[in-house]
Backbone as a ProteinNet text record, in pm:
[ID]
protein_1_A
[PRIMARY]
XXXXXXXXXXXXXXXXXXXXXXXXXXXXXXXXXXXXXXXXXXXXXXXXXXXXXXXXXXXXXXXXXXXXXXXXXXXXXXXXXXXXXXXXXXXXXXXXXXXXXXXXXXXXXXXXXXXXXXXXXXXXX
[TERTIARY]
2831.1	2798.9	2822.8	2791.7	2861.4	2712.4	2707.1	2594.8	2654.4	2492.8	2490.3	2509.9	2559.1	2537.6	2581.3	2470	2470.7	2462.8	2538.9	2566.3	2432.4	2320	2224.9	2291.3	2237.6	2236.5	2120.4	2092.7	2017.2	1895.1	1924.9	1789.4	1783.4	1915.2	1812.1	1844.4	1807.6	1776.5	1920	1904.1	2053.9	1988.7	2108.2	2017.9	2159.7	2099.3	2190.7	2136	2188.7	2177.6	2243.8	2190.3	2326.9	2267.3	2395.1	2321.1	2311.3	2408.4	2394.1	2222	2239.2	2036.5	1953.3	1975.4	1863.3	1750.7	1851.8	1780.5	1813.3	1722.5	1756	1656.4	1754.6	1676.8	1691.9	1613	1608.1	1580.2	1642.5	1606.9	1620.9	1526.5	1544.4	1455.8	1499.2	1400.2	1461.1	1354.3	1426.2	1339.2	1411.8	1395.6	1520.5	1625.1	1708.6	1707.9	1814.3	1791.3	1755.1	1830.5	1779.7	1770	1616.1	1596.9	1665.8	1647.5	1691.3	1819.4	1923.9	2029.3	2054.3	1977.9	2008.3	1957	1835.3	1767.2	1812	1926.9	1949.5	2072.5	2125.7	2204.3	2105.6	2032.6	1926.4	1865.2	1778.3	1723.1	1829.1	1920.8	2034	2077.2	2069.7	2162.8	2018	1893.6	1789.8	1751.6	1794.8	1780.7	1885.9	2045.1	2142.2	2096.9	2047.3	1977.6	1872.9	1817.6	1715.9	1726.9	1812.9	1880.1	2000.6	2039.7	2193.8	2126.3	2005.3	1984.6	1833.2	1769.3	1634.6	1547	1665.1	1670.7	1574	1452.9	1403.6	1445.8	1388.3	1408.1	1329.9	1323.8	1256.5	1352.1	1234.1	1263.5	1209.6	1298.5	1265.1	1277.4	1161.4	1165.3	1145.4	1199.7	1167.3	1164.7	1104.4	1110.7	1023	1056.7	955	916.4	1002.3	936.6	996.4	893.1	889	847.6	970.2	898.1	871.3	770.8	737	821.2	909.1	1030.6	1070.8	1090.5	1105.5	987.3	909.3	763.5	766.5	795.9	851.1	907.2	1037	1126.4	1081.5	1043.3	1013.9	903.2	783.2	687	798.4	873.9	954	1028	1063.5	1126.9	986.1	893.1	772.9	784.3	728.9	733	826.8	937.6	1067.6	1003.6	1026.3	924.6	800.5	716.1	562.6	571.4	669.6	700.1	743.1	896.7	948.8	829.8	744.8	651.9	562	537.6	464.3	511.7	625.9	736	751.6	702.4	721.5	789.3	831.6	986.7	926.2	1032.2	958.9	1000.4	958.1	970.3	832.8	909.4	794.5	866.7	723.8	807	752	826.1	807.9	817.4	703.5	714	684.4	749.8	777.2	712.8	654.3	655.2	639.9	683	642.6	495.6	420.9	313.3	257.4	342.9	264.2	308.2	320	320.1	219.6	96.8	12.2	36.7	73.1	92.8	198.2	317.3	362.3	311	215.7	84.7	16.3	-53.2	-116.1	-29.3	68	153.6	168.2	227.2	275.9	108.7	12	-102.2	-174	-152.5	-141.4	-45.7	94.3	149.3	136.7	58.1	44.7	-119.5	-169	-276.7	-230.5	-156.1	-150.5	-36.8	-8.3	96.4	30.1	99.8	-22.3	65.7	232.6	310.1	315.8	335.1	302.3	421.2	300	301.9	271.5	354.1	345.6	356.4	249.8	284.5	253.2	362.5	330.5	442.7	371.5	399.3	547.8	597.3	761.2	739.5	829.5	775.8	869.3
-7825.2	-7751.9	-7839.7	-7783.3	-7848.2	-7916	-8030.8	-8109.2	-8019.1	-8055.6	-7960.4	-8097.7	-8080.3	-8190.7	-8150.1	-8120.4	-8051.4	-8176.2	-8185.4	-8267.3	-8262.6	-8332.9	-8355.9	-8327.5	-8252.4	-8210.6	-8233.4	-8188.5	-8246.3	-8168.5	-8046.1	-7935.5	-7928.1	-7966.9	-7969.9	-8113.9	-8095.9	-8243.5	-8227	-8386.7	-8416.5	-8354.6	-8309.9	-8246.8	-8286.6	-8344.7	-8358.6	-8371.3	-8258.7	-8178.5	-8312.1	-8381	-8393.6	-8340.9	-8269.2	-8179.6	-8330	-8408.2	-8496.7	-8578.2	-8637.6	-8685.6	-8545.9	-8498.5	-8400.2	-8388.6	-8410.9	-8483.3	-8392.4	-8346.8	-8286.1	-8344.7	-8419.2	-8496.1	-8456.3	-8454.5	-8357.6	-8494.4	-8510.8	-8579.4	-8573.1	-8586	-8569.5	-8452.4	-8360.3	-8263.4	-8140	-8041	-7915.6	-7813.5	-7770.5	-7662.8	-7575.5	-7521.1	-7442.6	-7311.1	-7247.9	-7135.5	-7006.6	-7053.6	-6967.6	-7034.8	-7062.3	-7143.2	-7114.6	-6945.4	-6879.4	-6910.4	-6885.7	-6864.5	-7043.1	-7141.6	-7286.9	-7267.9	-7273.8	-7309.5	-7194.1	-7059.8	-7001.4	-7061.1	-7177.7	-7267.8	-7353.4	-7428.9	-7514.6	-7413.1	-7292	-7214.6	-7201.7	-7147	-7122.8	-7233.8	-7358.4	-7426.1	-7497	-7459.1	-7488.6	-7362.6	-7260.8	-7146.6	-7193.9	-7207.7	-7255.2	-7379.4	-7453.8	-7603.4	-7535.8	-7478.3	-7434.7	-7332.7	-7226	-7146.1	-7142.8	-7309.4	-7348.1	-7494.3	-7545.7	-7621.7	-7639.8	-7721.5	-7724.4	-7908.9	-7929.8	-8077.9	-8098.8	-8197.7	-8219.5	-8197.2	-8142.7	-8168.8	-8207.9	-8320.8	-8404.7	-8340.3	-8337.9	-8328.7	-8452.9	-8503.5	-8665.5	-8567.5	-8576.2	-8510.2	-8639.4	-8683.7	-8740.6	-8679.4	-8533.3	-8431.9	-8478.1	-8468.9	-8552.1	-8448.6	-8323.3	-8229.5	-8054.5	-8014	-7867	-7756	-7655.8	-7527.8	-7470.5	-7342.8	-7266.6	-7167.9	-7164.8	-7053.9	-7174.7	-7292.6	-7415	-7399.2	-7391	-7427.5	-7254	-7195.2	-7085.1	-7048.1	-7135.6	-7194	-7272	-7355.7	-7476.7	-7389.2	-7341.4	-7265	-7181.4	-7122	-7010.1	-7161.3	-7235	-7380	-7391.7	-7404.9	-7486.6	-7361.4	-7231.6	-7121.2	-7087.7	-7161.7	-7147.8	-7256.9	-7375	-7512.8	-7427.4	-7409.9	-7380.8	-7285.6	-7172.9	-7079.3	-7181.3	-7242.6	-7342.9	-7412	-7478.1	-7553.8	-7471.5	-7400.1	-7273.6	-7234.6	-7262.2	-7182.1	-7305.5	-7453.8	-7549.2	-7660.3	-7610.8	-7715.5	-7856.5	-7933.7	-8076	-8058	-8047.2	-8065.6	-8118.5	-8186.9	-8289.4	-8319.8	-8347.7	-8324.4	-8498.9	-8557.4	-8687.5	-8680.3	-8695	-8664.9	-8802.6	-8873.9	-8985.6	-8959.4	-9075.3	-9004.6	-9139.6	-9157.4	-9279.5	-9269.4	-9370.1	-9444.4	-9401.9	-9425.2	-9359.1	-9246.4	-9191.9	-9011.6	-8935.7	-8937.8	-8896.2	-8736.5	-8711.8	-8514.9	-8471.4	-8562.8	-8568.9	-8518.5	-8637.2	-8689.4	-8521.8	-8465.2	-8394.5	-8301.4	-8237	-8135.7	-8092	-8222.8	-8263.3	-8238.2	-8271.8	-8275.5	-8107.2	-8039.7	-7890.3	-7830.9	-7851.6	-7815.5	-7872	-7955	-8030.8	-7922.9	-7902.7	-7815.6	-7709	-7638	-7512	-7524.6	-7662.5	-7680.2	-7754.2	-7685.2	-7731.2	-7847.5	-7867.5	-7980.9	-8139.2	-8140	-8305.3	-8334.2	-8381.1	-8379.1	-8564.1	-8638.2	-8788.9	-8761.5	-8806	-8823	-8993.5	-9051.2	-9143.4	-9231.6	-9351.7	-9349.4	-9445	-9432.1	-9499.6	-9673.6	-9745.3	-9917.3	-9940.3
-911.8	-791.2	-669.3	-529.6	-429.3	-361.5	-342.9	-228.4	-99.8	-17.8	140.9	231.7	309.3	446.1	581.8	628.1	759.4	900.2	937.1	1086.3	1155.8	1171.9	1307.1	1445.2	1485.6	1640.1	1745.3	1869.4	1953.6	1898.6	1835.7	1829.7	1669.4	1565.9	1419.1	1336.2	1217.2	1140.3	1067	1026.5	938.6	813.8	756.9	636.3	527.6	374.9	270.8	154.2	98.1	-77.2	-126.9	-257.1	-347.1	-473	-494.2	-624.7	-783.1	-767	-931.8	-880.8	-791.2	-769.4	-779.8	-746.2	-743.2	-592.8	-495.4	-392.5	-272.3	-184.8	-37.2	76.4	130.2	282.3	393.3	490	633.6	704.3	792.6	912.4	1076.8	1167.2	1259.1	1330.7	1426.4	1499.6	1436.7	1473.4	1444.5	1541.3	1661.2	1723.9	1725.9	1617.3	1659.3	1736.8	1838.9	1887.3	1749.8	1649.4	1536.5	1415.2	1401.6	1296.2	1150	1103.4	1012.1	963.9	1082.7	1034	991.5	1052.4	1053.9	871	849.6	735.7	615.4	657.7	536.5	436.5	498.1	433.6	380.6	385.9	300.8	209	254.1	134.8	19.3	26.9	-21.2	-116.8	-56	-196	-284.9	-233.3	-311.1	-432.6	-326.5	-442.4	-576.4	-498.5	-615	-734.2	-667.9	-747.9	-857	-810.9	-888.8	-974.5	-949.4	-1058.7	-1132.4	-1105	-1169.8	-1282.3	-1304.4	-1376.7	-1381.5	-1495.4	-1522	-1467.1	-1394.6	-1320.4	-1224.3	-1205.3	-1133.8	-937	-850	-751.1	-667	-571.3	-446.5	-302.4	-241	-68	-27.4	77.6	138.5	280.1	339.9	455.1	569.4	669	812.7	935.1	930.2	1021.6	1165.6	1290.3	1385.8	1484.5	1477.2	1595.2	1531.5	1509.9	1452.1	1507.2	1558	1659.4	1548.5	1600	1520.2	1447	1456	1359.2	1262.6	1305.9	1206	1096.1	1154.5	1053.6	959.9	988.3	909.7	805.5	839.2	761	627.2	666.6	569.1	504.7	523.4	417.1	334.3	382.8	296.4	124.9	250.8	136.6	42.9	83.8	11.1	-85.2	-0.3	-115.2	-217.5	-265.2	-331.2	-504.2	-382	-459.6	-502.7	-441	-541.8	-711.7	-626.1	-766.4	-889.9	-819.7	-938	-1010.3	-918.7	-998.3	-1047.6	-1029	-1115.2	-1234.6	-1254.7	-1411.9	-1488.1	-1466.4	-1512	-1431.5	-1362.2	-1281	-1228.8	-1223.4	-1140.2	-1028.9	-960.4	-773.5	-740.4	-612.3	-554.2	-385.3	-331.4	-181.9	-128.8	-21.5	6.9	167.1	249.5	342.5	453.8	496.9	591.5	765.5	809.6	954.5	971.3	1117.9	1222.4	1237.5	1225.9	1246.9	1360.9	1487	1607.8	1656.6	1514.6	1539.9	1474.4	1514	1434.3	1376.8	1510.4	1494.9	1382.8	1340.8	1239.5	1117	1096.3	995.8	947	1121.3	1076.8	1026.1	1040.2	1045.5	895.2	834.7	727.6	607	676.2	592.8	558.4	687.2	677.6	551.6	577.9	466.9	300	318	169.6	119.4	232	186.3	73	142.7	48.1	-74.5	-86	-217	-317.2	-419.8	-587.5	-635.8	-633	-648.4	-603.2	-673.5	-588.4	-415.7	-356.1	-250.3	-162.3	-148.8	-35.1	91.5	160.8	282.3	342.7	346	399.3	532	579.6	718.2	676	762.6	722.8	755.8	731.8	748.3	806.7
[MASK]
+++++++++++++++++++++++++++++++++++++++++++++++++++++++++++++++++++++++++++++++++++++++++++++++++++++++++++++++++++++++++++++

């Protein structure tokens, strides 16, 4: 299958699938004018990952600023992940933030609330 790698821009995160790791990393901000149409390419090759093999998958997230259609987004991602881990699957999410970003911290700690998968949040070095 094909890895994703989406170019960072001023308003979303670098983002890169590789499907042989088993790995999808986001970095950077994400306020797009349309979050949807940004994040229906990420839903999309997670849906593919996940219904093309029985392979562990990790999110390495370094996300630093999230509008609310972003934060939308990503629950719909978490909600993809929770089912998987619900049917057995390994997914696990790894969530990074700068130190003197607390709001990061909290953001990130909200969404770990409502997920039953294993869930890191810790501060980057």
């Amino acid at each position: 299958m094909n890895d994703l790698n989406l170019t960072k821009t001023q308003s979303t995160p670098a983002v890169s699938g590789s499907w042989e790791a088993g790995v999808l990393r986001m970095d950077g901000d994400s306020y797009p004018e349309n979050s949807y149409e940004f994040f229906g390419e990420v839903i999309a090759w997670i849906e593919r990952f996940l219904g093309a093999s029985d392979r562990p998958l990790r999110l390495e997230l370094r996300l630093v600023y999230m509008n609310t259609s972003s934060v939308k987004a990503m629950m719909d991602i978490f909600d993809l992940l929770a089912e998987a881990h619900g049917s057995g699957r390994d997914v696990a999410v790894n969530w990074y933030y700068d130190p003197r970003n607390e709001r990061v911290a909290e953001l990130a700690s909200e969404f770990k609330e409502d997920c039953e998968f294993p869930f890191v949040i810790a501060a980057d070095a």
